[in-house]
C-alpha positions as CSV (number, residue, x, y, z in Angstrom):
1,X,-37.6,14.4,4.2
2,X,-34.4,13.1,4.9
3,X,-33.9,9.8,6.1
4,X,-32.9,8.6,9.7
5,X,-29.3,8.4,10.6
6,X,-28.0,4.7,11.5
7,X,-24.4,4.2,12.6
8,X,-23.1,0.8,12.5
9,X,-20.2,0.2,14.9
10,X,-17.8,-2.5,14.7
11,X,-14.0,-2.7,16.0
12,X,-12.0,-4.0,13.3
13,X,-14.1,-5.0,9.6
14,X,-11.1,-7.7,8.0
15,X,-12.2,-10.4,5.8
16,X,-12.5,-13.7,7.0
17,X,-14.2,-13.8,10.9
18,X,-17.5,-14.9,11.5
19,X,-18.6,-11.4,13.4
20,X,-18.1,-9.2,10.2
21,X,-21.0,-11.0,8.1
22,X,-23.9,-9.7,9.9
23,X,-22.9,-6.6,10.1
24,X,-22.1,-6.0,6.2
25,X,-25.7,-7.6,5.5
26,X,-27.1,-4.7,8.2
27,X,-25.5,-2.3,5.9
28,X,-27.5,-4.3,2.6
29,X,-30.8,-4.5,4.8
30,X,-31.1,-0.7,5.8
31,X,-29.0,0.9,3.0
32,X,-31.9,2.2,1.1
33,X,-34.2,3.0,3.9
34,X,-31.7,4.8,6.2
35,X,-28.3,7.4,5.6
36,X,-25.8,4.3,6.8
37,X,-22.1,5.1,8.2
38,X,-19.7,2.0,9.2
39,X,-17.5,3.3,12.1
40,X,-14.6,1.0,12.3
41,X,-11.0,1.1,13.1
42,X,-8.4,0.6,10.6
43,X,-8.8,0.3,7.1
44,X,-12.4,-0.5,5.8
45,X,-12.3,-2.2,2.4
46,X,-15.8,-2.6,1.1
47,X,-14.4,-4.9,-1.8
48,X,-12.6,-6.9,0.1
49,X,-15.5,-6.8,2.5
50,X,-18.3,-7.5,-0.6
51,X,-16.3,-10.4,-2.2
52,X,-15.9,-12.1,1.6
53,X,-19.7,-12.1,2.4
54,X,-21.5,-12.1,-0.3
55,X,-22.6,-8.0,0.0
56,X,-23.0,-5.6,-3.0
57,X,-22.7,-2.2,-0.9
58,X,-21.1,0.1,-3.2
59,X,-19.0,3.1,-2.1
60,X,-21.9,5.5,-2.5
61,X,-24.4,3.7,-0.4
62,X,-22.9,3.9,3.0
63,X,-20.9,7.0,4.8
64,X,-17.3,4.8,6.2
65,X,-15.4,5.9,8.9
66,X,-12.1,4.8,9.7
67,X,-10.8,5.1,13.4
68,X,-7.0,5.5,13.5
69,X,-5.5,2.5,14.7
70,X,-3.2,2.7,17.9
71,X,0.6,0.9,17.1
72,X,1.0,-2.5,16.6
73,X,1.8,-3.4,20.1
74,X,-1.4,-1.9,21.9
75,X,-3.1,-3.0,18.8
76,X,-2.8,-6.7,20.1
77,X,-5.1,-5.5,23.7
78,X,-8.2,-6.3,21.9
79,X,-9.6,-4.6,25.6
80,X,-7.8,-1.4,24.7
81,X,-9.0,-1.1,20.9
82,X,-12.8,-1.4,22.4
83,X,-12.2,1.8,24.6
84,X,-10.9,3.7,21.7
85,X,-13.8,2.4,19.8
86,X,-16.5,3.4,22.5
87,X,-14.8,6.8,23.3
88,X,-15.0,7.7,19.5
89,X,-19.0,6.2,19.2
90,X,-19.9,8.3,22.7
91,X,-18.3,11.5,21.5
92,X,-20.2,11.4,18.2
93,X,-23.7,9.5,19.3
94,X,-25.2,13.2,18.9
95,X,-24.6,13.0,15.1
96,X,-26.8,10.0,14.7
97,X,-30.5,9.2,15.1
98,X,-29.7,5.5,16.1
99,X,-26.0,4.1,16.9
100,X,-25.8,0.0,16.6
101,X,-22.9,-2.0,18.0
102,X,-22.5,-5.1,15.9
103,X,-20.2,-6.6,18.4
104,X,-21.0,-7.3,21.8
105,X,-21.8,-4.1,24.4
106,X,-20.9,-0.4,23.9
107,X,-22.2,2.3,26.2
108,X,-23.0,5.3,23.3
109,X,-24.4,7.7,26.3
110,X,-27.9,6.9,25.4
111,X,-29.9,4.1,24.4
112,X,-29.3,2.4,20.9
113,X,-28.9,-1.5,19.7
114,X,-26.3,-3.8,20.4
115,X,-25.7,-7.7,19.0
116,X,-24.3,-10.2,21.2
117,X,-21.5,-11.9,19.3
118,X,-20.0,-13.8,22.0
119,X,-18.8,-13.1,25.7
120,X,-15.7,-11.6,25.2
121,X,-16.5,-8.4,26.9
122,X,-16.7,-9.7,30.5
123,X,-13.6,-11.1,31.6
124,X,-15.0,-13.3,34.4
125,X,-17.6,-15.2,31.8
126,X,-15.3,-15.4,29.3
127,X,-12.9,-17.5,31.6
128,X,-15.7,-19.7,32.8
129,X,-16.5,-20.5,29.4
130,X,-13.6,-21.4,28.1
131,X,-10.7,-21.4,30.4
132,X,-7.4,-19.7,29.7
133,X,-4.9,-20.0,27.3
134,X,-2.1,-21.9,28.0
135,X,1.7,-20.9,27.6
136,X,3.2,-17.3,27.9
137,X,-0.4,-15.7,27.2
138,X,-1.9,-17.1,30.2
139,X,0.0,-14.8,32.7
140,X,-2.0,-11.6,30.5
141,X,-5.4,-13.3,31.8
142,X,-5.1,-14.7,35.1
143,X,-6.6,-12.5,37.6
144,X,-3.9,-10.1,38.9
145,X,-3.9,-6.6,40.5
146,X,-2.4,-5.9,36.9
147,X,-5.1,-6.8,35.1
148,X,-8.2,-5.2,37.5
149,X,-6.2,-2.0,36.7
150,X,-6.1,-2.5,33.2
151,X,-10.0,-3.5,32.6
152,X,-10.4,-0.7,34.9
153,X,-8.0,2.4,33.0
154,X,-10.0,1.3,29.6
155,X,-13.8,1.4,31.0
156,X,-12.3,4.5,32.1
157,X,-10.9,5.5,28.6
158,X,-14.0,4.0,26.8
159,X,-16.7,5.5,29.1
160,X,-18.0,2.9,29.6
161,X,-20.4,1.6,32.2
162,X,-23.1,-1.6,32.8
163,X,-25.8,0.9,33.4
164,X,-25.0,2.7,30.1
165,X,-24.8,-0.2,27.7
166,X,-27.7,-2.4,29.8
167,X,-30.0,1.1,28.8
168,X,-29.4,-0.8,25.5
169,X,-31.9,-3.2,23.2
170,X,-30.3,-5.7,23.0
171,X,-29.8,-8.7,20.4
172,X,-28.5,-12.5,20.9
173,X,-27.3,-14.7,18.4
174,X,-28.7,-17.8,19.5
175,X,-31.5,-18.7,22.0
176,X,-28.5,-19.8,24.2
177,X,-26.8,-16.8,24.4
178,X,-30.0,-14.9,25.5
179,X,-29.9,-17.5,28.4
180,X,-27.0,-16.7,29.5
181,X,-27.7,-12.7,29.3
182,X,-30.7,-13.1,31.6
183,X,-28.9,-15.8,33.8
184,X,-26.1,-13.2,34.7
185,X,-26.5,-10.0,34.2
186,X,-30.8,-10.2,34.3
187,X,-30.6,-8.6,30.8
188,X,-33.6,-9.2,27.9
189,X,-32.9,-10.0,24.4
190,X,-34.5,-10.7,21.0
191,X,-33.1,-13.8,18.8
192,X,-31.7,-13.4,15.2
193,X,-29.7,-15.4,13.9
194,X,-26.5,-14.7,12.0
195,X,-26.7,-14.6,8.2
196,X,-25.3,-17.7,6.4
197,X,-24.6,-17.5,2.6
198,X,-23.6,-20.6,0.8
199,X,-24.7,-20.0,-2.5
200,X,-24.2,-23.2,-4.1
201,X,-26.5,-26.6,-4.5
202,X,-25.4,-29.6,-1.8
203,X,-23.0,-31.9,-3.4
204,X,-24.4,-35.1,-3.9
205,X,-23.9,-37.3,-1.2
206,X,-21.7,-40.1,-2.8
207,X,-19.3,-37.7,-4.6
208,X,-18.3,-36.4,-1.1
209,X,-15.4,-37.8,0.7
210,X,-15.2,-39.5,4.0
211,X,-13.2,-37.3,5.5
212,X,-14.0,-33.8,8.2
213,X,-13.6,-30.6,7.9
214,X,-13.0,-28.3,11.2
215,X,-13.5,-24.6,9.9
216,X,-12.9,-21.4,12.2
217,X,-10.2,-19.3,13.5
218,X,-7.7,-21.7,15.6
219,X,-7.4,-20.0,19.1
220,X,-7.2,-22.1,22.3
221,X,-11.4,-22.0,22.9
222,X,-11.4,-24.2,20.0
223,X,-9.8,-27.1,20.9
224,X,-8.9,-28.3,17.7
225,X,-6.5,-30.6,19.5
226,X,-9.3,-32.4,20.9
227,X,-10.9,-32.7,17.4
228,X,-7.6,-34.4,16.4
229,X,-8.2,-36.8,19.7
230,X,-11.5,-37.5,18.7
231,X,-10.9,-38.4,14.7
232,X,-8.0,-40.7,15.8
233,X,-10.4,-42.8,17.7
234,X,-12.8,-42.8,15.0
235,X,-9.8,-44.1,12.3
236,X,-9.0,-47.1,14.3
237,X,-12.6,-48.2,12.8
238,X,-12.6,-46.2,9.7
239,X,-8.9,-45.6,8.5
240,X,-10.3,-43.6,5.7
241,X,-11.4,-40.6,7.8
242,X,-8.6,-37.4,7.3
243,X,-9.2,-33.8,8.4
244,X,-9.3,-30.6,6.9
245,X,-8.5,-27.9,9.6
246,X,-9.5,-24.9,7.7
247,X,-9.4,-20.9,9.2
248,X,-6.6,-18.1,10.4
249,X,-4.7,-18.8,13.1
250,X,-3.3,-16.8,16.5
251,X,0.3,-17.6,15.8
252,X,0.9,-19.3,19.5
253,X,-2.1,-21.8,19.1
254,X,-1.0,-22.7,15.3
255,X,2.3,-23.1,17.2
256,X,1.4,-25.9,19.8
257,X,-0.3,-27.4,17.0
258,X,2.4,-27.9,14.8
259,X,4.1,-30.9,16.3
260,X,0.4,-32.7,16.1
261,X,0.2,-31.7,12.3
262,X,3.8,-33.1,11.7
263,X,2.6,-36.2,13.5
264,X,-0.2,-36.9,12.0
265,X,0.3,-35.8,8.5
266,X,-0.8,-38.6,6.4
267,X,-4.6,-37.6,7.5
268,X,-4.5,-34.0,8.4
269,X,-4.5,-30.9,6.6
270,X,-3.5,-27.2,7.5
271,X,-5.7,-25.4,4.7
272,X,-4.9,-22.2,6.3
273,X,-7.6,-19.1,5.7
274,X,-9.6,-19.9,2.7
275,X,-12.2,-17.5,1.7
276,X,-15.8,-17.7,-0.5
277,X,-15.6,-19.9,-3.4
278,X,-12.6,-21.8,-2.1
279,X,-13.7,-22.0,1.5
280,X,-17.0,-23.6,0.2
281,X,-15.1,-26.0,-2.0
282,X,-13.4,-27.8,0.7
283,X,-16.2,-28.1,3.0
284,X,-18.8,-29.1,0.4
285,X,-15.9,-32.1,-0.9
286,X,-16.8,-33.4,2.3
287,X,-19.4,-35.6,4.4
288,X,-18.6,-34.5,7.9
289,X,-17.5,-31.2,10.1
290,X,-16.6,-30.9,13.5
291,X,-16.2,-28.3,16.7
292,X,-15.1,-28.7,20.1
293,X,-15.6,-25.7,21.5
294,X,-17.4,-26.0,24.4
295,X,-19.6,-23.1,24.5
296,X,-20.0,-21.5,20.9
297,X,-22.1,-18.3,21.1
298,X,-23.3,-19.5,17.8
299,X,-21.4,-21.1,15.6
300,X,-21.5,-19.3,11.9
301,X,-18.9,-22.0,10.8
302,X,-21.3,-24.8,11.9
303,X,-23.8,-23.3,10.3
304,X,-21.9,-22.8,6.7
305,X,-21.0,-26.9,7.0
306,X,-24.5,-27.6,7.4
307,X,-25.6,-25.4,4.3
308,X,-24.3,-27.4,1.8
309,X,-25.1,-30.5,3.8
310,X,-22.4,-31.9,6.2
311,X,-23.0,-33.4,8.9
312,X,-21.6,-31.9,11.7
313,X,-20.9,-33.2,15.4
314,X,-20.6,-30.6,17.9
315,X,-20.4,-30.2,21.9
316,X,-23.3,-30.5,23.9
317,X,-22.9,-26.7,24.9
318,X,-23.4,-23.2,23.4
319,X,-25.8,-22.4,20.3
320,X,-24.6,-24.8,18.1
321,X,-26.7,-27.1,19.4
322,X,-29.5,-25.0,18.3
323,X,-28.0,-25.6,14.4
324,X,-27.4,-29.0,14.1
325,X,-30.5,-29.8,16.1
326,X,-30.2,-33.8,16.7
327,X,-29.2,-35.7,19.6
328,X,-26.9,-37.9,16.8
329,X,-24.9,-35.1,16.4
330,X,-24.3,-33.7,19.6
331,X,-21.9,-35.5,22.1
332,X,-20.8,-35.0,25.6
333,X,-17.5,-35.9,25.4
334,X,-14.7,-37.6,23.7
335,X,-16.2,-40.9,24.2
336,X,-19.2,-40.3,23.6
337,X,-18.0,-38.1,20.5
338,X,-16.5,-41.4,19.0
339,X,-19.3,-43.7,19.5
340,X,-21.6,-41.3,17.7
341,X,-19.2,-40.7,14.6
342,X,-18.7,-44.2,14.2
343,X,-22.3,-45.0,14.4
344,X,-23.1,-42.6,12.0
345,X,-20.1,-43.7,9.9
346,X,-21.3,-47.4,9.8
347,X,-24.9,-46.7,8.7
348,X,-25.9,-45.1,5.2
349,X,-29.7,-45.0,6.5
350,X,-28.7,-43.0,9.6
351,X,-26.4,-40.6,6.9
352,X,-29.4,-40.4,5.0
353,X,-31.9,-38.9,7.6
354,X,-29.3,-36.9,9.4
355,X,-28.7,-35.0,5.8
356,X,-32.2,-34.3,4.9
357,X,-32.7,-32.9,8.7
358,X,-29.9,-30.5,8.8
359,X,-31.1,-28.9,4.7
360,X,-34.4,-29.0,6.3
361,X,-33.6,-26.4,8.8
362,X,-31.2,-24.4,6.4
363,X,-33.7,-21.0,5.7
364,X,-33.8,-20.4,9.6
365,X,-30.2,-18.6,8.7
366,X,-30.6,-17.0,5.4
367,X,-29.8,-13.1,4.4
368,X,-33.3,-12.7,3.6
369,X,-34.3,-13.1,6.7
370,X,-31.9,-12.0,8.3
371,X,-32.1,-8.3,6.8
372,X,-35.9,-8.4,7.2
373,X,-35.6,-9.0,11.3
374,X,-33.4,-6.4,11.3
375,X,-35.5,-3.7,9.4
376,X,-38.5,-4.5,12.0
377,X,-36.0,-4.3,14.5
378,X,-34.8,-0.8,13.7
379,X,-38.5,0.3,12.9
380,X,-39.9,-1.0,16.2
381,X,-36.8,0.9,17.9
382,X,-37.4,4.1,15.9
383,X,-41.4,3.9,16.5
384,X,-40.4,3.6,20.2
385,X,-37.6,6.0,20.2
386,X,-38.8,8.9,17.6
387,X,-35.5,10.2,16.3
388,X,-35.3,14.6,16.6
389,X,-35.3,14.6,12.8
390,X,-38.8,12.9,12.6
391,X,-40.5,15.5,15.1
């Protein structure tokens, strides 16, 4: 008999972003039960792909397929590439016994799977979550008869509809995020946590130094400049602390944060994008990590600090919460931020039990189980939803 169909959807697989792991370890957990295609735009490097998270999928154990990118400009209306990429996943849903979207909502014309990677799909959210950017972006976002016609010509181009992708089952990242699907648009979801693979033992403690690492992609929802607020504070007390600011970069944001690099060079570092072995080199050197966005869907960098046991302080907001797990590490604002660091910083006791907390909690985001939730998740959809092939 041959085996069900699965098409894994994704707009744009590059090394480095947080989205692209679970989706490369889908492939690994349903290659050998299921014929597997990756539907992506662009160019699709499993290599590349393989050495950034940790897969083994070789080029015989998944069908790719590569959807022509526009031109550079509208390449940059991330809006724009999703339409293209819905349009293409509706008009070929019929050769496929299941289609998955492994970012966010897509309305295939019938009911499938979608993951909920963060909020990025609904303009109005997004913007409560995190604001605006600032500078010459912030005219794109602001609501504007401009911008109602844009959203509208591309759910227009895309096909796409609430009713079609809310037919969907549907998949949150973090217990938060599930929250805030039922809160606004009265939508149900499952939990499974992204896959995190660190694949090295915890440093011991004393050969770490007393310095942070913020890891991620630098974009205004980050804050990072915040982070650089906070850490001053905290070296008026402890002179020793320095930052690592570690992840790719949207070219404005890097901009504005130039002149607070030049500043304060003697304890900050622009790493850049670091990947695998060097990515996990810098962070496990290191005691602490930090975030300030405000509302993280999850948080995969958060979660790869804690791995090889850092100690990370994060907002009191999102599902990184649900990671670090410890009112000690979670802070309200920048005052409050600075008190906890500092209190943490003064005691070795309080280090102590904070690191044996967050390793304690470590398997709740492992490959392993991630690629088993998702097997009973595409059985239980396939026992519910008998593909043609199967009758």
């Amino acid at each position: 008999m041959s085996r069900p169909r699965v098409a894994l959807c994704f707009p744009h697989l590059v090394p480095g972003g947080g989205g692209e792991s679970p989706t490369l370890w889908a492939v690994e957990a349903l290659k050998h039960d299921y014929e597997v295609t990756l539907i992506g735009e662009g160019r699709i490097s499993l290599p590349k792909l393989n050495a950034c998270y940790g897969t083994r999928i070789g080029p015989g154990e998944v069908r790719v397929v590569e959807i022509p990118m526009p031109g550079p400009f509208l390449c940059s209306f991330a809006a724009f590439r999703g339409a293209i990429l819905n349009r293409y996943c509706r008009k070929h849903a019929s050769e496929y016994d299941l289609m998955v979207s492994m970012y966010n909502v897509l309305d295939f014309g019938r009911k499938g799977i979608q993951f909920i990677a963060d909020f990025s799909f609904h303009a109005p959210l997004r913007e409560a979550l995190h604001g605006l950017p600032a500078g010459r972006k912030r005219w794109l976002y602001k609501p504007s008869p401009f911008r109602t016609a844009y959203i509208a010509f591309n759910n227009l181009l895309g096909g796409t509809t609430f009713e079609g992708w809310r037919r969907n089952t549907t998949v949150s990242n973090s217990h938060w995020t599930r929250g805030v699907m039922k809160r606004t648009f009265g939508i149900s979801s499952e939990v499974i946590y992204p896959p995190v693979l660190v694949d090295r033992p915890p440093r011991p403690w004393a050969e770490k130094e007393i310095g942070f690492v913020y890891l991620g992609r630098l974009s205004y929802e980050k804050r990072v400049e915040q982070i650089i607020d906070i850490l001053s504070c905290v070296r008026t007390r402890h002179p020793e602390v320095h930052l690592h600011v570690v992840g790719g970069a949207h070219h404005s944001y890097l901009r504005s944060l130039e002149p607070l690099f030049r500043r304060h060079r003697d304890w900050i570092h622009y790493e850049g994008r670091k990947f695998m072995e060097e990515k996990v080199a810098i962070i496990d050197r290191h005691r602490y990590g930090i975030s300030a966005c405000a509302y993280e869907a999850f948080g995969i960098a958060v979660a790869e600090m804690t791995h090889v046991g850092n100690l990370v302080f994060v907002p009191d907001g999102g599902g990184q919460v649900e990671i670090v797990d410890h009112p000690d590490l979670i802070y309200r604002d920048r005052k409050d931020a600075c008190a906890k660091i500092i209190r943490v910083l003064d005691s070795p006791e309080k280090q102590e039990a904070l690191r044996r907390h967050v390793l304690s909690w470590n398997g709740r985001f492992s490959p392993r189980r991630f690629m088993r939730e998702v097997r009973e998740l595409v059985q239980r959809f396939f026992t519910e939803n008998p593909p043609p092939s199967a009758d």
